[in-house]
N, CA, C and O atoms as a DFTB+ gen file, in Angstrom:
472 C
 N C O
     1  1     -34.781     175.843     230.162
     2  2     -35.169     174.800     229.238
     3  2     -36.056     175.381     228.153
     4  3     -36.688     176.434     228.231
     5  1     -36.011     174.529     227.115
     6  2     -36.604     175.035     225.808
     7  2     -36.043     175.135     224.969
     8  3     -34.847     174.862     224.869
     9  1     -37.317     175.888     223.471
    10  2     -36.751     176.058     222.088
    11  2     -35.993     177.222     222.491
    12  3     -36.521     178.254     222.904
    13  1     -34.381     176.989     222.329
    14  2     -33.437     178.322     222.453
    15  2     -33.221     178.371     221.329
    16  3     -32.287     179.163     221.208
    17  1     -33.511     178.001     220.373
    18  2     -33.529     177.920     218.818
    19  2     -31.816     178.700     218.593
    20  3     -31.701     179.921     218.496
    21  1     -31.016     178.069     218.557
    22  2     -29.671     178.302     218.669
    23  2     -28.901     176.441     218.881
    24  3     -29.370     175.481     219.493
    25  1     -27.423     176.586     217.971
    26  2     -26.933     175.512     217.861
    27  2     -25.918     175.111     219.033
    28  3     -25.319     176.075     219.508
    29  1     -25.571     173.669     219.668
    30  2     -24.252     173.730     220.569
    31  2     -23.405     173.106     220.429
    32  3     -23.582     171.924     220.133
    33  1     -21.956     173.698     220.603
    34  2     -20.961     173.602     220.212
    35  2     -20.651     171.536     220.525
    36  3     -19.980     170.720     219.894
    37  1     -21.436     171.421     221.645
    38  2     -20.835     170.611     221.937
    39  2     -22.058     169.272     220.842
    40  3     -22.109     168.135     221.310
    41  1     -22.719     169.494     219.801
    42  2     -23.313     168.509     218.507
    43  2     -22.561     168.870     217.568
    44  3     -22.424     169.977     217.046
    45  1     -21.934     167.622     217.309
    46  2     -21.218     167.641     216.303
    47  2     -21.422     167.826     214.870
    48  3     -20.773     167.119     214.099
    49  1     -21.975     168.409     214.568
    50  2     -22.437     168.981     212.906
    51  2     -21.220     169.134     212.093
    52  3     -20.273     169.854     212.410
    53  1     -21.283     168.541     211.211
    54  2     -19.919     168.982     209.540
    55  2     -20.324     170.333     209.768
    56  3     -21.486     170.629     209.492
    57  1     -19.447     171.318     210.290
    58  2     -19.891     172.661     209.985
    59  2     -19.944     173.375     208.693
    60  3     -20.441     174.500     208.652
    61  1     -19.379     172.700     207.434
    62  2     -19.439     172.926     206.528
    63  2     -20.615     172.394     205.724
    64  3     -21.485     173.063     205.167
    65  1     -20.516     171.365     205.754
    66  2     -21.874     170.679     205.249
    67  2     -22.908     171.520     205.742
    68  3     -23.575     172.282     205.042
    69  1     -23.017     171.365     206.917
    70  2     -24.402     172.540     207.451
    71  2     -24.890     173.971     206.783
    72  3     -25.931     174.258     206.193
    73  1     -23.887     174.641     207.063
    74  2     -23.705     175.658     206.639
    75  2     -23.797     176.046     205.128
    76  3     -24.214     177.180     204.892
    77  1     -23.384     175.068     203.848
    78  2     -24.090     174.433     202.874
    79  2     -24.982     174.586     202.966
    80  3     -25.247     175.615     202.344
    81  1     -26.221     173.993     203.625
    82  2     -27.721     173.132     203.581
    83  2     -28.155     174.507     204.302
    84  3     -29.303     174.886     204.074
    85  1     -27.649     174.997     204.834
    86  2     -28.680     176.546     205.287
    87  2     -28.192     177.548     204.265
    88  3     -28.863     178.576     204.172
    89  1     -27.434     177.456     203.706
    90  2     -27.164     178.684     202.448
    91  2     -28.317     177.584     201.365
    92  3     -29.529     177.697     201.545
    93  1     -28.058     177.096     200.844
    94  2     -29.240     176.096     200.076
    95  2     -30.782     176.625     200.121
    96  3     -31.341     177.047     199.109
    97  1     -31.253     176.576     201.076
    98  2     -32.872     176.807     201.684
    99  2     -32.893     178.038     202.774
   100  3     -33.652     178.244     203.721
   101  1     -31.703     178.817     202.246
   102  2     -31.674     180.292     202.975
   103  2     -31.903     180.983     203.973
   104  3     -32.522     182.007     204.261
   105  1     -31.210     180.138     204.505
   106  2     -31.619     179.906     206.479
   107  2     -30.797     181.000     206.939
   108  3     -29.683     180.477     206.925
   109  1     -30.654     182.064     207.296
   110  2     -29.235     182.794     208.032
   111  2     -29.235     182.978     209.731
   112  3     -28.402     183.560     210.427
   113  1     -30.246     182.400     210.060
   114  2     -30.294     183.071     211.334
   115  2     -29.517     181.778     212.399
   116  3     -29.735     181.518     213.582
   117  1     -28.538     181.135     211.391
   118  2     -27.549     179.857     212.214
   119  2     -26.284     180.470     212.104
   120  3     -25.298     180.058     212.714
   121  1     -26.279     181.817     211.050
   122  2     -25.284     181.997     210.377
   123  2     -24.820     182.097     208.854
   124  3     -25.536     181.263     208.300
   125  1     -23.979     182.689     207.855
   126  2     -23.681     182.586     206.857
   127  2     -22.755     182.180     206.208
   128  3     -22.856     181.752     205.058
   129  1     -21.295     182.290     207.130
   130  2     -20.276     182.571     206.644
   131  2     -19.602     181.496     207.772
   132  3     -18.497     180.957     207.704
   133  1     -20.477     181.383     208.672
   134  2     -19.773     180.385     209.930
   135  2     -21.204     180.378     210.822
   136  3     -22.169     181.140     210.873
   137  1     -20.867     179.215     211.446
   138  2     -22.240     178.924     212.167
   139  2     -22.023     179.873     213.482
   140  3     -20.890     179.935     213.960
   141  1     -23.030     180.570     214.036
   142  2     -22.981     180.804     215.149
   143  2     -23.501     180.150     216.311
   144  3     -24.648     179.846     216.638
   145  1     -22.542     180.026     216.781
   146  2     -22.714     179.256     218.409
   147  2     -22.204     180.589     219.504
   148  3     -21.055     180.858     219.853
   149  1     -23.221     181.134     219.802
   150  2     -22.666     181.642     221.404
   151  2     -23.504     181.794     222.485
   152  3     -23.229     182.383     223.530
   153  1     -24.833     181.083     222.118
   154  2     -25.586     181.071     223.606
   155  2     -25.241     180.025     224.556
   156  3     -25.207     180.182     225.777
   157  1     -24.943     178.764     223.821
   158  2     -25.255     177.484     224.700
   159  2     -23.902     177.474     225.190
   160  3     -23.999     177.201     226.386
   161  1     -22.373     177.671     224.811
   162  2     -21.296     178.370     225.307
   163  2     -21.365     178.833     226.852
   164  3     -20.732     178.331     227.781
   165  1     -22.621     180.312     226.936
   166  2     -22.333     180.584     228.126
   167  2     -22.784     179.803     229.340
   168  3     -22.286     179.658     230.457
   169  1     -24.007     179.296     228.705
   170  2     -24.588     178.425     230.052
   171  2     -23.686     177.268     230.587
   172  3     -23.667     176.842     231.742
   173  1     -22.755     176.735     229.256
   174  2     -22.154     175.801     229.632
   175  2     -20.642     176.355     230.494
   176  3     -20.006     175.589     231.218
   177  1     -20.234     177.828     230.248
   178  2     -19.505     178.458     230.968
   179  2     -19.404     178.834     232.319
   180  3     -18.386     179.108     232.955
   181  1     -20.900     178.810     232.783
   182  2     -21.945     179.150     233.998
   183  2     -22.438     178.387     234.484
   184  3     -23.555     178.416     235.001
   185  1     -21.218     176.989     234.373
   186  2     -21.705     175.727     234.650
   187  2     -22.819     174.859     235.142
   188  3     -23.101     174.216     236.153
   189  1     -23.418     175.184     233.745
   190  2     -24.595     174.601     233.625
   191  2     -24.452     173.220     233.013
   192  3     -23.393     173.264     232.388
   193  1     -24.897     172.223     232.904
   194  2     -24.589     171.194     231.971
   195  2     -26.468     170.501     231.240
   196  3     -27.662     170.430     231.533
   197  1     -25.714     170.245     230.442
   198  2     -27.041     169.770     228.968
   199  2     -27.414     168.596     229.320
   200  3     -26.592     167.702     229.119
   201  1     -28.804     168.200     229.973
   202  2     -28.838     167.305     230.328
   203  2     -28.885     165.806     229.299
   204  3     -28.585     164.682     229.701
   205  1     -29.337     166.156     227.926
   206  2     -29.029     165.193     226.981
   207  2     -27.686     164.889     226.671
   208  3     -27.240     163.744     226.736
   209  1     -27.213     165.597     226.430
   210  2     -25.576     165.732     226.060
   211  2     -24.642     164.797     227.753
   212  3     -23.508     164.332     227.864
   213  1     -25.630     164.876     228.610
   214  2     -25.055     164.013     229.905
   215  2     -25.295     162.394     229.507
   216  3     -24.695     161.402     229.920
   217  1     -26.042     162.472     228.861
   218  2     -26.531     161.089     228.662
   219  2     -26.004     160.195     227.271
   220  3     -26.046     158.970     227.151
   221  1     -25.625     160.947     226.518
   222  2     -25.511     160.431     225.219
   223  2     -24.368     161.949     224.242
   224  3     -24.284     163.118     224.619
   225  1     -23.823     161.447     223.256
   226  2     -22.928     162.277     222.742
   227  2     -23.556     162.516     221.238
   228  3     -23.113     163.345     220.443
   229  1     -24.803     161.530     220.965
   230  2     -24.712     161.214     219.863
   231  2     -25.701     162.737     219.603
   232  3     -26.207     163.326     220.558
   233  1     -25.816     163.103     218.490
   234  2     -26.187     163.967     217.660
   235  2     -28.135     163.672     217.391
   236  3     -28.499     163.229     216.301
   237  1     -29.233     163.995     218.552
   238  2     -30.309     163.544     217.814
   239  2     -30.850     164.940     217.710
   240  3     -30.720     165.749     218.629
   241  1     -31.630     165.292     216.262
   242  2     -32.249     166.603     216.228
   243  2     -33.805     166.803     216.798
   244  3     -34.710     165.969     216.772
   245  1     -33.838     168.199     217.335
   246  2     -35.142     168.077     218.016
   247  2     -36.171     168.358     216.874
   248  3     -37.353     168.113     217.117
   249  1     -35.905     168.735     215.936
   250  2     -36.305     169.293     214.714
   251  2     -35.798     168.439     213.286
   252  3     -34.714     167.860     213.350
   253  1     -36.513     168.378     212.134
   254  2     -37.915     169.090     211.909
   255  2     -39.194     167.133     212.355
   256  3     -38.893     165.947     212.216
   257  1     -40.321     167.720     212.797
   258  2     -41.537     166.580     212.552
   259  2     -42.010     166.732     212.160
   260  3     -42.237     167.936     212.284
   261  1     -42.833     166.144     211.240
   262  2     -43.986     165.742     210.047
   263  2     -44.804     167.188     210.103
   264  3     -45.426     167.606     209.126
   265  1     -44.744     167.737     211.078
   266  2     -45.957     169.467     211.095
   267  2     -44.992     170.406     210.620
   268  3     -45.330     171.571     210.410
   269  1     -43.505     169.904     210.380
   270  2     -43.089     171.576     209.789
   271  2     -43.048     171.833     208.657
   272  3     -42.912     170.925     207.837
   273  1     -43.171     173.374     208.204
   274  2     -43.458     173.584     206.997
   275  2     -43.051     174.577     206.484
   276  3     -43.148     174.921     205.306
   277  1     -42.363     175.319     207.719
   278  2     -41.654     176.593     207.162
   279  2     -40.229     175.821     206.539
   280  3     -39.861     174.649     206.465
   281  1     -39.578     177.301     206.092
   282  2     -38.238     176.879     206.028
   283  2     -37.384     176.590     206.816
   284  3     -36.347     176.027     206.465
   285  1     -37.695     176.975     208.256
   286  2     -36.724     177.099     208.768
   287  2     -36.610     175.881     209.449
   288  3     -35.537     175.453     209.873
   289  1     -37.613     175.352     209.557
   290  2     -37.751     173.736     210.241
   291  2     -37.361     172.409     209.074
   292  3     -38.184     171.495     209.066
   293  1     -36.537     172.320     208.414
   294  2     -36.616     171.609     207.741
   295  2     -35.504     170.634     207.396
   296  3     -35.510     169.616     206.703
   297  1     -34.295     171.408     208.269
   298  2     -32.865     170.321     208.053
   299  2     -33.015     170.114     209.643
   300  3     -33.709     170.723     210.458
   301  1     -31.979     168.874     209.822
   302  2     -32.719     168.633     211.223
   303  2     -31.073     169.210     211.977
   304  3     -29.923     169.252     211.537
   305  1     -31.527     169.478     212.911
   306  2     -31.157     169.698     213.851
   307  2     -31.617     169.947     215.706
   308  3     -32.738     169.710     216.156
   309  1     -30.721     170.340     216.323
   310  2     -30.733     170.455     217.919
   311  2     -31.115     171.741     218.001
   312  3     -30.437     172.618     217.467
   313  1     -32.265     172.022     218.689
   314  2     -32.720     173.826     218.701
   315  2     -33.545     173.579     220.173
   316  3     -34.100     174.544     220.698
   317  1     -33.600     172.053     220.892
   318  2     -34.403     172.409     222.308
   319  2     -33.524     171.810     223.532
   320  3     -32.840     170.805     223.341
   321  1     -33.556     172.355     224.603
   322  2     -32.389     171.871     225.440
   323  2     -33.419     171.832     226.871
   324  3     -34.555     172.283     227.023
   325  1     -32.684     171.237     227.647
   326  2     -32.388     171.519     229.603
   327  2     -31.728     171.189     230.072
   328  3     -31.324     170.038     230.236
   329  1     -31.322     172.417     230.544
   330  2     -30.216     172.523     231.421
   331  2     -30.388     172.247     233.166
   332  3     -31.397     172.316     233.868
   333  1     -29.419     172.018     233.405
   334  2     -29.047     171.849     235.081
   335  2     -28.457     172.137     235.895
   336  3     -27.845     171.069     235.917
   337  1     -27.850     172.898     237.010
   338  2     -27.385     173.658     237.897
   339  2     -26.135     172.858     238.377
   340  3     -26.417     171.666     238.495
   341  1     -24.966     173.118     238.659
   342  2     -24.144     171.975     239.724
   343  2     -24.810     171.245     240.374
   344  3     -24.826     170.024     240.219
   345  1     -25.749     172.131     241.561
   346  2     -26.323     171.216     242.582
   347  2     -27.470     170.687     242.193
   348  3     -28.187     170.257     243.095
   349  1     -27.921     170.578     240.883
   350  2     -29.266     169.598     240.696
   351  2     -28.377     168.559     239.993
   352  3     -28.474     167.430     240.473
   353  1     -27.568     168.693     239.003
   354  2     -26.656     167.193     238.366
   355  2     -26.838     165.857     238.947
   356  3     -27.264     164.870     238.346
   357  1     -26.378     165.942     240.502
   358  2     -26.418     164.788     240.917
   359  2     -28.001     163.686     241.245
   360  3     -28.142     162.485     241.478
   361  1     -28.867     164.733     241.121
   362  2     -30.201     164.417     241.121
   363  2     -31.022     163.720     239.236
   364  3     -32.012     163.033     238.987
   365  1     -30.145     164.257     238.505
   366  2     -30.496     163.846     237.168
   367  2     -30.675     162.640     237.322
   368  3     -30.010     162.190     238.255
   369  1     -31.368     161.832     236.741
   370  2     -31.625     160.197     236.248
   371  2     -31.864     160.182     235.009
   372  3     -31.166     159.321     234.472
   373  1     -32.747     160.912     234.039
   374  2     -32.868     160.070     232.792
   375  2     -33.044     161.790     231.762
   376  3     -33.698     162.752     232.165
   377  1     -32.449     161.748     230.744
   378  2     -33.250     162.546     230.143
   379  2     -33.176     162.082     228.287
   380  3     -32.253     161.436     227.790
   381  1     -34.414     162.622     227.515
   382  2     -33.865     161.988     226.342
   383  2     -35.328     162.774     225.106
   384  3     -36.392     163.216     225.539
   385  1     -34.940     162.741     223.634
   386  2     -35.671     163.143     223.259
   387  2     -37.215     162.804     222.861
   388  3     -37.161     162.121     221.838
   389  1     -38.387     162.976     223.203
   390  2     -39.217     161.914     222.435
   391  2     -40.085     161.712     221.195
   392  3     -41.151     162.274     220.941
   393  1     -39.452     160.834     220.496
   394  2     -39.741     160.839     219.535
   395  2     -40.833     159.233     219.278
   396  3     -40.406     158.101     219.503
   397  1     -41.909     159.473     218.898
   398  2     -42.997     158.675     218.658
   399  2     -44.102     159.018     217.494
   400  3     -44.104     160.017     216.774
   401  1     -44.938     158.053     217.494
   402  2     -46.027     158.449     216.328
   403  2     -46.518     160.104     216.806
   404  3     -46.367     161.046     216.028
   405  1     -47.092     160.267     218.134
   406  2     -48.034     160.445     218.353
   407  2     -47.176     162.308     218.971
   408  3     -47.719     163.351     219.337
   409  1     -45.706     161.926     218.813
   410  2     -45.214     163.188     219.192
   411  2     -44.536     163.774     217.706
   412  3     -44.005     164.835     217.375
   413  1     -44.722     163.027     217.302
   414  2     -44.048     163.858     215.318
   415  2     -45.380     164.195     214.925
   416  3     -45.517     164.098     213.705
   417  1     -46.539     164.603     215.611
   418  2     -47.894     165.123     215.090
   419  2     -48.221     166.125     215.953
   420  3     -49.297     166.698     215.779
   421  1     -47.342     166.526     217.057
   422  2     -48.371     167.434     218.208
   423  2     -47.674     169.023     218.073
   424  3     -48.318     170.000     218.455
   425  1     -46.396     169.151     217.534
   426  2     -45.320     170.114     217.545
   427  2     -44.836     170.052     216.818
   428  3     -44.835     169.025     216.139
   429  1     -43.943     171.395     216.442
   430  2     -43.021     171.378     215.016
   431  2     -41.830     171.411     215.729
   432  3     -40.871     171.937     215.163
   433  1     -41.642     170.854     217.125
   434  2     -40.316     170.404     217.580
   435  2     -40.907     169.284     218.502
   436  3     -41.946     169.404     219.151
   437  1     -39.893     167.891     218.460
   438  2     -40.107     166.839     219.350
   439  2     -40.113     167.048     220.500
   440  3     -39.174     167.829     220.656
   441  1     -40.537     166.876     221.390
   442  2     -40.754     167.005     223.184
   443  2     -39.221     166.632     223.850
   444  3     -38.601     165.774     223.221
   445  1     -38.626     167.133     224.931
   446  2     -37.792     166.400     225.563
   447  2     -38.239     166.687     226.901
   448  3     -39.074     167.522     227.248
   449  1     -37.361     165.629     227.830
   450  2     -37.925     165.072     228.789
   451  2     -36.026     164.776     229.635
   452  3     -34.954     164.305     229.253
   453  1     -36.729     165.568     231.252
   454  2     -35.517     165.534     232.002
   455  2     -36.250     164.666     233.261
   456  3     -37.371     165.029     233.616
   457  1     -35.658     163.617     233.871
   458  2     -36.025     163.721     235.258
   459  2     -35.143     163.781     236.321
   460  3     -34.039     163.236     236.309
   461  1     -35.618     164.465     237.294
   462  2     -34.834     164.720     238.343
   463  2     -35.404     163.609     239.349
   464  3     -36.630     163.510     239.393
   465  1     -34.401     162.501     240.410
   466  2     -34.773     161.865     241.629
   467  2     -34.448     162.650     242.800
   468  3     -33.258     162.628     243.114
   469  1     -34.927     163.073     243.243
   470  2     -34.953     163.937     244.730
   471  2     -35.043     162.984     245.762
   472  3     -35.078     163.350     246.937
């Protein structure tokens, strides 16, 4: 779990549009010429599964909140994850990003939040 600061295949981004908006504000480390996706690939190969992406399909970025200021924080996107094992899946109950007053002031990425019922 964490900032893997890397994109996944499975958020649906206009890859063109994107890829646009990081040539724009000269972002390369998503890519230049094509986005690169190949970390979150393997975990999901190594059947791991995303525990947000279990819950919802929709596209929310963990990035950017009101504290960022570089460049690189500044189009939004998905850069924080947790993951889960086969045998913890069935233990998942809730996971989701949080976004509040009081968490778009503490980090230059929103908090997420997995729980496991044991």
């Amino acid at each position: 779990m964490g900032d893997l600061n890397t994109l996944s295949p499975q958020d649906e981004y206009d890859q063109n549009k994107l890829l646009l908006s990081l040539r724009h504000k000269n972002i390369k480390k998503f890519g230049i010429k094509q986005l690169q996706i190949k970390v979150i690939p393997r975990l999901l190969e190594a059947g791991f599964t995303d525990t947000l992406k279990h819950y919802s399909n929709n596209l929310e970025p963990t990035i950017p909140t009101s504290l960022n200021s570089d460049k690189d924080h500044v189009i939004p996107l998905r850069l924080d994850y947790i993951f889960v094992s086969k045998n913890l899946l069935p233990f998942l109950s809730h996971a989701e990003i949080i976004k509040r007053e009081q968490t778009d002031q503490v980090s230059d990425h929103f908090p997420i939040f997995a729980e496991l019922k044991l």
